[in-house]
N, C-alpha and C positions, 0 to 999 in steps of 0.2 A: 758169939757174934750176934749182933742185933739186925733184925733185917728189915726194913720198912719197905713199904710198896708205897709211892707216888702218883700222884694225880698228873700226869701231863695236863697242865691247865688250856692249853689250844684244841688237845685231844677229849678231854673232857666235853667243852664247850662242843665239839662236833656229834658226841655222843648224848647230848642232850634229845630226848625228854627225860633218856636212861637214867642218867647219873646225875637227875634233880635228887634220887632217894636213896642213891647207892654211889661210892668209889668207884671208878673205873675198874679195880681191884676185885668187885664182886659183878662183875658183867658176866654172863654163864658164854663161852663159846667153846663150841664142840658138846662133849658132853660133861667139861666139868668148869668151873668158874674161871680165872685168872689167877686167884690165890688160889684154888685148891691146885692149881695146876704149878703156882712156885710152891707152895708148902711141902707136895710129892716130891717133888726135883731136891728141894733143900734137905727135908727131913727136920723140920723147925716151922715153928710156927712166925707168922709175920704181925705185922702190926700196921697202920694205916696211915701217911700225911694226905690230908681231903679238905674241904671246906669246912669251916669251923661249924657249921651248924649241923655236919653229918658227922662231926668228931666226940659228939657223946656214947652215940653208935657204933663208931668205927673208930677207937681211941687211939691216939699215936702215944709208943711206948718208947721213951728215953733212956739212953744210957750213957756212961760220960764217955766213953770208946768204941771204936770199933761199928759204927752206926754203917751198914749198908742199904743205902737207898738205890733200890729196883724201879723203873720205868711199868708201871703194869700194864701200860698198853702192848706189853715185847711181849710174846709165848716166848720159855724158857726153852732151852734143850741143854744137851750136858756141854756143847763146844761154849756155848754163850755163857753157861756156869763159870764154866773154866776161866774164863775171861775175867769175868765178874770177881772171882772169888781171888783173881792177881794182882787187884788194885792194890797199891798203897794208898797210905793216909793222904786225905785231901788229893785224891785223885777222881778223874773223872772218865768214865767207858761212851765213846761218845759214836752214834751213827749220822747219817749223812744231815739229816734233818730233825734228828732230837738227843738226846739226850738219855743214854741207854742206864746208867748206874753210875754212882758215886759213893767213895769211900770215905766219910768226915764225920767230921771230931766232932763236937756236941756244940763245942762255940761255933761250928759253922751249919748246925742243922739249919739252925731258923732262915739263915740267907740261901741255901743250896747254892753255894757257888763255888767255883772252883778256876783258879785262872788258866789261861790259854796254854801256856806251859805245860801244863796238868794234864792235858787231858792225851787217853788213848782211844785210837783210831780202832771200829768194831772190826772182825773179822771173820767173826762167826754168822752164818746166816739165820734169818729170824723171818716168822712172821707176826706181821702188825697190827693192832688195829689204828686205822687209820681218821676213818669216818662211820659214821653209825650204818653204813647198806655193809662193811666188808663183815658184821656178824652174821649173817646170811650165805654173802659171794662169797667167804673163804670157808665156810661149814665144810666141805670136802674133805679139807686136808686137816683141820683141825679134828675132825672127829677123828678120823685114821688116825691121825696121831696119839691123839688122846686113847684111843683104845687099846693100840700096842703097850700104850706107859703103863695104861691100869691092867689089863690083863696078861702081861708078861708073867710068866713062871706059875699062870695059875689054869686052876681046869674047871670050868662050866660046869653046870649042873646038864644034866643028859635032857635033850630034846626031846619034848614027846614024838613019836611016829606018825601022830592025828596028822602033824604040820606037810605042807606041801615045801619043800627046799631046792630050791636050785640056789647056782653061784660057788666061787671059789673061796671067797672072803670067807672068815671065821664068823660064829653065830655065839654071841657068850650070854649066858644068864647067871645071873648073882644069884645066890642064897632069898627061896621066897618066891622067885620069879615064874610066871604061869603064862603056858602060851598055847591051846589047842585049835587046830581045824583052822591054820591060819595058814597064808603066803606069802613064804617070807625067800626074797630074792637077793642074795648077798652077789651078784654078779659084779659090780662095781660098786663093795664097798661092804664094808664089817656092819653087823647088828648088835646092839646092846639092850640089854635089858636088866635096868635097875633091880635091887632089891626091893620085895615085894611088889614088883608090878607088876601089870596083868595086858598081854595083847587076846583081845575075844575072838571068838568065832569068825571065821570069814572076811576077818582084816588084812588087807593088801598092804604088805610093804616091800619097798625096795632100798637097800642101803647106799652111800654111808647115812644109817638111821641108829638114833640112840632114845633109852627110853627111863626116864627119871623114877628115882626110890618113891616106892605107892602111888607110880603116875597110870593110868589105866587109856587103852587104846578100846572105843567101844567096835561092836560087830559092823561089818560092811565097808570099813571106813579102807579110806587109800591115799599112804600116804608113800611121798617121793624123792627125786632131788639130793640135797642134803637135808635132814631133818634132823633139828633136836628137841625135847621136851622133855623141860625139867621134871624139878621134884612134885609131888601131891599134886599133879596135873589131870584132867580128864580130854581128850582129843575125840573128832570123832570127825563124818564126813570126806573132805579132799583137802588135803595138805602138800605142800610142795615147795620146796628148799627155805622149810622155815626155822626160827627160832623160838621157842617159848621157855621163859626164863624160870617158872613153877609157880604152882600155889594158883593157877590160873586155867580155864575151861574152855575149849570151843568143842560142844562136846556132840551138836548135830549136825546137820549136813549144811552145804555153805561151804565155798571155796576160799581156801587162803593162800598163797600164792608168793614168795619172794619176799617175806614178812619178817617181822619182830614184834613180837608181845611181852609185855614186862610181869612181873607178880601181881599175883591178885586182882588180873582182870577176867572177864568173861565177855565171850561174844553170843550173843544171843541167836534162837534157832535163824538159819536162814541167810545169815550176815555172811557177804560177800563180799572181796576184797579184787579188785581188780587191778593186773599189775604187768599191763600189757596198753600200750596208748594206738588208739585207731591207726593214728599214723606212721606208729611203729616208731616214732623219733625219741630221743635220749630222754629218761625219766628223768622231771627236777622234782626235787622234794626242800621243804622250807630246812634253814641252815639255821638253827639258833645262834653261832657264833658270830654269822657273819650277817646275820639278821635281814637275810632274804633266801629266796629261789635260789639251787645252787642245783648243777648238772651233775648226776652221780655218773654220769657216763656208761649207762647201763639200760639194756632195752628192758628188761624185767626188773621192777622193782615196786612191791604192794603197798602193804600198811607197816607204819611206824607205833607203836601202844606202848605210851609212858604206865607205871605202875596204878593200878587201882580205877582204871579205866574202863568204860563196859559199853555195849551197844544191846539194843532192844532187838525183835525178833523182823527178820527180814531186812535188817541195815544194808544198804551200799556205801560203800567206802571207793572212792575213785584212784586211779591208779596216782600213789606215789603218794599217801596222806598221815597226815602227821599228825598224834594226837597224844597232849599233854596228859600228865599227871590227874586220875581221879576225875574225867571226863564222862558227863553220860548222853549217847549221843542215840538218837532217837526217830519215828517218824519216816514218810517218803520222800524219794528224790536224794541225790548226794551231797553229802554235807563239805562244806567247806574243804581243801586239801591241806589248810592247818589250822588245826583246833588247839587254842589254848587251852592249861593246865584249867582246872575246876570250874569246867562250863558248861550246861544245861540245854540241850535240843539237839538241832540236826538243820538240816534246810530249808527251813522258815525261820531258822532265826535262831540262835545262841547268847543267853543269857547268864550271868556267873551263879556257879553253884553256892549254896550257903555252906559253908564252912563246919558248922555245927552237925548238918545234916552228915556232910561228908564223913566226918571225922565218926558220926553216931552208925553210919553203915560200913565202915570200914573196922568198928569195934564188934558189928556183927556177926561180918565176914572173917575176923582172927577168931572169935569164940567156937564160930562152927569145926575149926580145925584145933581147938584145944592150947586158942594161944588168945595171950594177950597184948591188945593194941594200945600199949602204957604211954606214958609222959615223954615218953623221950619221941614216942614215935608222933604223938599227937605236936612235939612244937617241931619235928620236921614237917608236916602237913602246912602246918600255921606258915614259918619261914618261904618255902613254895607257894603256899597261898598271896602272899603280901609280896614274893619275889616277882607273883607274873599278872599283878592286878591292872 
């Protein structure tokens, strides 16, 4: 069986600045991505339909049969498997308002269609991503979930004694993972701790909290809510029902709040995100789809951080602010509450970043971690560059 994960392209467009760099496919929610989370479920690896300029990266793999294409905006569980895995040929698994999984033949990959006939009614329940605030609002349950899936049938490395523990929730550490002199409250909600990371001294957490392979929690810090933070991550400060996707730093003190950060950004000391509006009225945040202000219908909701974006030391970020891809945002007073992808300041004024610079510190920032920032990644830079000039 060939299994492809799809881009809902409306779902997509709502998830933008995210999935200017990435499938919808590789969005991290809870504590493992979308794919890692059908690949577990499946036991098979997947393959990608995306925008053709993120399809060098993310290659969709052909076969002349048997082609099942996945919705990856849907978390899996086994009743929706179930479902999924009854289609017949040129059939379609269809929910209220999209388009859950489809079973077709190769002549029909390239159209995804399937006529009205065809299609079956979902029955299993799921949760969605809908819009870019529900990887945050729905972290709850997604973690929970996600941490039953991965640690079923397996046993923790032993907690040191140093730690301070209350709560009934489970506490599991991978292989590697180091936690002393810390506070750690599973009262409403499991704690995870990736292989090899590290929570330090005198860090306050309270779950559902998870914590990324070599991602490091520094001392004093307190974090809450739902939180996740990916892989090679560094955290530090006041954190509260946020998401950070990996390979990315907010590692001093400075409040973040109701957030999303993508890879390979950094917030600089001090940066604080506000995500709570004076008048307490519903937060709007910019809609790339719909290419304005849109009400997320939510009192709490902070900063939005496309990939490879960074602020300088002591930034304010106003409640509900949106900033594109490879952004550096700078200086006093609040900046704009949407910042396009590759642009240079803060509240005196935003000017486009040079492209060459970009691309020359983003080749920095892969060396320091032992990777490189090759051709493929340099003409998705270019394409986002020239897509939001």
């Amino acid at each position: 069986m060939n299994y492809i994960l799809f881009d809902d392209q409306k779902v997509r467009e709502e998830l933008l600045p995210l999935t200017f760099t990435r499938p919808v496919a590789d969005l991290r929610f809870g504590i493992s991505t979308m794919r890692e989370k059908w690949e577990r479920i499946l036991g098979e690896k997947t393959s990608t339909l995306t925008e053709k300029y993120l399809s060098r990266k993310f290659p969709l793999i052909k076969k002349e049969d048997n082609n099942i294409l996945i919705n990856s905006s849907v978390c899996p569980n086994e009743a929706l498997l179930k479902q999924i895995q009854a289609l017949k040929p040129d059939q379609a698994l269809v929910g209220e308002v999209k388009v859950i999984a489809m079973n077709l033949s190769l002549d029909n990959l390239e159209n995804m269609e399937v006529s009205d006939s065809s299609q079956v009614s979902l029955e299993a329940t799921t949760v969605c991503i809908n819009n870019v605030w529900d990887l945050f609002s729905k972290l709850d349950v997604t973690i929970k979930r996600d941490f039953d899936f991965i640690t079923k049938g397996r046993k923790s490395q032993e907690i040191s004694k140093s730690n301070h523990i209350i709560g009934d929730y489970p506490i599991f550490l991978e292989e590697g993972a180091k936690v002393e002199f810390a506070y750690l409250n599973a009262t409403d909600g499991p704690i995870y701790l990736g292989k090899n990371s590290e929570v330090m001294e005198a860090a306050v957490i309270r779950g559902p909290f998870s914590l990324g392979e070599s991602s490091l929690v520094r001392p004093l810090t307190k974090i809450f809510g739902a939180t996740s933070v990916g892989p090679f991550s560094k955290v530090g400060g006041e954190i509260s029902n946020s998401l950070i996707h990996g390979y990315s730093n907010k590692v001093h003190d400075g409040f973040m709040g109701n957030s999303i950060v993508g890879e390979w950004c950094n917030l600089g000391a001090g940066t604080n995100t506000s995500n709570l509006k004076n008048t307490y009225d519903n937060v709007r945040i910019w809609s790339y789809g719909q290419e304005t202000f849109t009400d997320t219908g939510l009192q709490f909701c902070g900063l939005i951080m496309g990939d490879h974006s960074k602020t300088s030391i002591n930034t304010m970020l106003n409640t509900g602010t949106v900033v594109g891809v490879s952004s550096n945002l700078f200086g006093s007073g609040f900046p704009r509450q949407f910042v396009h992808s590759f642009m240079w300041g803060g509240f005196n004024g935003l000017r486009k970043y040079n492209l060459k610079k970009a691309i020359q510190v983003a080749e920095i920032v892969y060396a320091r971690r032992g990777l490189e920032f090759d051709k493929v990644e340099k003409d998705i830079f270019d394409e986002i560059f020239h897509m939001t000039i």
